[in-house]
N, C-alpha and C positions, 0 to 999 in steps of 0.2 A: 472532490478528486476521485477518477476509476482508477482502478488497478484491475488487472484478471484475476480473476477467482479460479482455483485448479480445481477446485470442488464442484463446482456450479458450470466449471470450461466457460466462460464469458466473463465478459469485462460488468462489474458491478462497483453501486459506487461504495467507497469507504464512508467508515461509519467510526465516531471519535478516532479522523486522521490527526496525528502531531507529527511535527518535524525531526527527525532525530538525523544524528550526524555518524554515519558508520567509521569504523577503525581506521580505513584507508583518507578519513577526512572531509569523502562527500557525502553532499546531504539524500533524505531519502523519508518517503512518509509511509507512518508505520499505522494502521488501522485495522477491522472488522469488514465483513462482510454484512453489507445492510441484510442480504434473506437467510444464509444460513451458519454465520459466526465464525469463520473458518478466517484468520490471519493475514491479512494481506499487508505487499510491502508493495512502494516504488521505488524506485529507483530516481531523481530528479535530474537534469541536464546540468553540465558542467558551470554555467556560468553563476 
């Protein structure tokens, strides 16, 4: 899975992504940045 990196400004891919479920109900993967460890999140599509 990529996600953008703000650190890195490009899309990198995540590094141990899991599924988590936000407040509002949708889902969304929550992982690392493979080169420099900095938090990344997606967001996933409705369905």
């Amino acid at each position: 899975m990529e996600a953008y990196c703000v650190k890195c400004k490009e899309k990198k891919e995540m590094k141990d992504a899991q599924e988590v479920e936000m407040k509002n109900g949708r889902k969304a993967m929550k992982g690392v940045c493979s080169d420099c460890g900095t938090g990344l999140y997606r967001i996933l599509g409705k369905s």
